[in-house]
N, C-alpha and C positions, 0 to 999 in steps of 0.2 A: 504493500500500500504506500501511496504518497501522502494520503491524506485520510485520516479518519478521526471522526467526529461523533459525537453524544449528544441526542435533543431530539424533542420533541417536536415532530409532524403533524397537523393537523387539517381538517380540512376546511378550505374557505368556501365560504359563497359571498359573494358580492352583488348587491341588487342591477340587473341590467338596465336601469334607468338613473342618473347622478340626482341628487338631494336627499332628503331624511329618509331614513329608510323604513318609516312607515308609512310613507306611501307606495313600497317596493310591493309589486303581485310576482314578479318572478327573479331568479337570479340563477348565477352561471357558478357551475361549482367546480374548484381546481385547488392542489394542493399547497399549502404551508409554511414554513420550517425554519428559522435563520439558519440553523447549520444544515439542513438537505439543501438549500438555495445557496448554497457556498461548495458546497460538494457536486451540487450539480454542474455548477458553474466551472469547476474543476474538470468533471468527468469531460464536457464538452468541448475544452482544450487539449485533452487525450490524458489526463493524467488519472491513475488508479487511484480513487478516493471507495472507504467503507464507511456504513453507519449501524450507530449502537445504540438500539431504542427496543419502547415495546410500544405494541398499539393493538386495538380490541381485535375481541376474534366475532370484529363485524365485516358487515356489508362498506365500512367509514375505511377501517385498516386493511380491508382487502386495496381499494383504490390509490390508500396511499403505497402502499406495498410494490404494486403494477407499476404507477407511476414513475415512482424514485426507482424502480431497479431496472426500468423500461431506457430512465435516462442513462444509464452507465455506472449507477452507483452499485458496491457489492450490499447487499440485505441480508446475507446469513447471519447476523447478527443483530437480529430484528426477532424478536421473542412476541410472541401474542399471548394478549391474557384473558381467556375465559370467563370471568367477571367484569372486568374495568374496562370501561367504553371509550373508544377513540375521542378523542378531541375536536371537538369544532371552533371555529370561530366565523365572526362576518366585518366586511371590511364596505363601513358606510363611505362613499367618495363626494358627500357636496358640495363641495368642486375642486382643480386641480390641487390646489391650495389649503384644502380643510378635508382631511380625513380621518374615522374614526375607528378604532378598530374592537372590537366587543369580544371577548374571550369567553366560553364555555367547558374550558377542559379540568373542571375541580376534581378529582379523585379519577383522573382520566387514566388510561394505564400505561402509559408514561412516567407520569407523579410514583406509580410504584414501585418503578428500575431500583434494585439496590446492587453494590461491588457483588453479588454473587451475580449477577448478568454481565461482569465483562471481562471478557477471556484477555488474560496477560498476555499472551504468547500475537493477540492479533493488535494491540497495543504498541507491541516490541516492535511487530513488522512495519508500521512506518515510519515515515520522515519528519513528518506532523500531529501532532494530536490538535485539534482546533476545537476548542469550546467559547461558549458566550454567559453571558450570566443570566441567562435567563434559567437553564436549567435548572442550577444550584435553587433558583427561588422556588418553586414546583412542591418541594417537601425535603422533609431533614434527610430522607433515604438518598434523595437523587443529589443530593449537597454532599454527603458519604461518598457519593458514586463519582460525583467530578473529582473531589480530592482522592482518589482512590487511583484514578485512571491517572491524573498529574503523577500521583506517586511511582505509578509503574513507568511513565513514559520520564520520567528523570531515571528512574533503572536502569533503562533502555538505552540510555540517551536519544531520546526520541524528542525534539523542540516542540516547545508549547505555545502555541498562538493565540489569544482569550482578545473575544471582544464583548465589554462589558455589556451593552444594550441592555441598560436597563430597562425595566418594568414595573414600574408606580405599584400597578395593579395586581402584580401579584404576590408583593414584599408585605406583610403587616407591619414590618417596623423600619424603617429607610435607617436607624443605626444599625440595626443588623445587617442591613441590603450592604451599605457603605464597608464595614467590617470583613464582610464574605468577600464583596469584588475587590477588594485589596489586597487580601490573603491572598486571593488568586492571581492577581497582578504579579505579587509578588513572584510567586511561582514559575512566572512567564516568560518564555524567551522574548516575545513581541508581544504587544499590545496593542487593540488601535478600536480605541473610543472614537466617539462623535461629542461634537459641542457639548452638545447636552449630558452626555454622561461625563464629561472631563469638571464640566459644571455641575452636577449633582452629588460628584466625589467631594472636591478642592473649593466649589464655591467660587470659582473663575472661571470667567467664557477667555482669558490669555491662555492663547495656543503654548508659550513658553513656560508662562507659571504651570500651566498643567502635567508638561511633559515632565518638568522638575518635578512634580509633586508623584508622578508615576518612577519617576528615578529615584526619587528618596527611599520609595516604598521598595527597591527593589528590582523594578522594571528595565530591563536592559535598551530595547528596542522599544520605542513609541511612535506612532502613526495614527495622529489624529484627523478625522473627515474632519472637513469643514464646510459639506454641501457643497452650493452650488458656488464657491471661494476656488474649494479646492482641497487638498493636505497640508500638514506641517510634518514634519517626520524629524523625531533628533534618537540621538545616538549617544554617548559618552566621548565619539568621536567626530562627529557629523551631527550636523541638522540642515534643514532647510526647507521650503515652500515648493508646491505642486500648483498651477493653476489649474484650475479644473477644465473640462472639456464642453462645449458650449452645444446648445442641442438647439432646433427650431422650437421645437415645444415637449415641454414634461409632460404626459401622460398617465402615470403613476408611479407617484417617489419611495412607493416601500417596496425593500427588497434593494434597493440601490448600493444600501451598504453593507449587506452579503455579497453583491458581486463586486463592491472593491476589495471584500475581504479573497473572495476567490482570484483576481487582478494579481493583487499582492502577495497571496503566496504564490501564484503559477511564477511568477517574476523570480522570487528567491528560489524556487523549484528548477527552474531553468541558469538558475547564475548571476544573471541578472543583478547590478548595484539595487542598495535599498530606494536609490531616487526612481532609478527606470522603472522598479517595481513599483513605488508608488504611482506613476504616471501609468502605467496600465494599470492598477485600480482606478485610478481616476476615471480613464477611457470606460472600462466595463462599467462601472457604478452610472455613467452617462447613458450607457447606452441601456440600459435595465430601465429607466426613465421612460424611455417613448414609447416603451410598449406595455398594455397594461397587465398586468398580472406577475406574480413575486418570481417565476422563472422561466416565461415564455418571451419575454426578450436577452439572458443569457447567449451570449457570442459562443461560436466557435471560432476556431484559429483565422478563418479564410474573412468571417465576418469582424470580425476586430482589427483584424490587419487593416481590412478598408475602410474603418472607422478610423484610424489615428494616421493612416494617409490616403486619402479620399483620391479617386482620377474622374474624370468626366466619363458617367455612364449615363446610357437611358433612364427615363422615369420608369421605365420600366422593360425587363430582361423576355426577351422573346427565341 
């Protein structure tokens, strides 16, 4: 494996009309996930990513199952549970600008992965271990189960990539939330918050005071989004600015920064200096934008390439 990852998939629906979504009569159902939307985003560039989850033994986890493993990702380590119901959520869009996203996954069975669901030995085999913080908030078991998985992949010497994304709504107490995503910082080979979680940590929207405050903790590598700005990325050795990549129009912004987290590792995966890496996250996280849904606009090689140097083609390929 190059990349493998632990979290929770679920499945969206989205009303096919934009404004509140009670006045929605239908919607389009597709799946989930920051870390399968990071994984997929990987498989798509050609690189071998696996995922470590569980999800019901419904009609919800059979789709998402097909899905993710349809796109390139390995599932053998994808356990179903008998009682605990897949996850759903719905993603209200009224308008490009304002979107809301509603969670349903409480005692989902995901929430009940514990370290006896992840095999050491598939841990060992990659390059990456990639988590985010959403999982750790889920339940005390799946909090067990991130620091469990860090612990084997520092065994292994296997680098740890965590991006915090946080989640308001599923933390009951934001010192605990603050305490957990730290510890795990700590842990971390890289790191790469968004504004808002660099601010929900430190209490600063400064790209530099933050990245300091992820070095204090620990943090070797940090790689901050900054939206539609761009990156900051610093180092112990390096730092510097990413401008971001300019689109005609955003179409849906979530999901963006799972594919710059996929950007950024393909870049270090390939060699790649940490800038150039950033700059193709930049690119992917741009392009995830214009199309709607959290992994049907992920690039592959031939289409990113022509995103980050465009030639004169037809509006359209005949």
């Amino acid at each position: 494996m190059d990349v493998v990852s632990i979290g929770e998939t679920m499945v969206l629906f989205t009303p096919k009309i934009q404004g509140r979504m009670r006045y929605a009569r239908s919607f389009l159902s597709r799946i989930g996930g920051a870390e399968t939307n990071t994984l997929i985003g990987l498989a798509k560039l050609g690189y071998q990513t696996g995922w470590i989850s569980r999800v019901g033994m419904d009609e919800f986890g059979s789709f998402i199952l097909s899905t993710v493993r349809g796109e390139g990702v390995d599932t053998r380590h994808v356990t179903r549970d008998q009682e605990a119901p897949t996850g759903i959520f719905f993603k209200e869009k009224i308008n490009e600008k304002n979107v809301c996203i509603y969670y349903y996954r409480k005692h989902s069975a995901t929430s009940c992965l514990t370290p006896y669901h992840i095999d050491e030995d598939y841990i060992g085999s990659a390059k990456y271990l990639y988590i985010t913080g959403i999982t750790p908030a889920l339940s005390d078991s799946c909090r067990e189960s991130i620091f469990y998985a860090i612990e084997l992949a520092k065994k292994h010497d296997v680098k740890v990539a965590f991006d915090p994304n946080v989640r308001r709504k599923l933390w009951s107490n934001e010192k605990e939330a603050r305490r957990t995503l730290l510890e795990i910082a700590k842990l971390a080979d890289i790191v790469m918050p968004g504004i808002s979680e660099g601010t929900f940590l430190f209490g600063t929207e400064d790209c530099e005071a933050m990245a300091e405050g992820f070095h204090e903790h620990g943090a070797k590598t940090v790689v901050i989004k900054c939206g539609e700005k761009g990156a900051y990325y610093s180092t112990p050795c390096e730092k510097g600015f990413v401008e971001s990549y300019k689109v005609e129009q955003v179409i849906d912004p979530v999901g963006a920064g799972d594919g710059f987290a996929a950007g950024v590792l393909s870049g270090l995966l390939d060699g790649l200096t940490l800038k150039e890496s950033v700059q193709r996250g930049c690119a992917i996280g741009a392009i995830v934008t214009t199309v709607d849904g959290d992994i049907e606009g992920l690039p592959d090689r031939e289409m990113l390439e022509a995103f980050i140097s465009p030639t004169e083609i037809e509006d359209v390929s005949r």
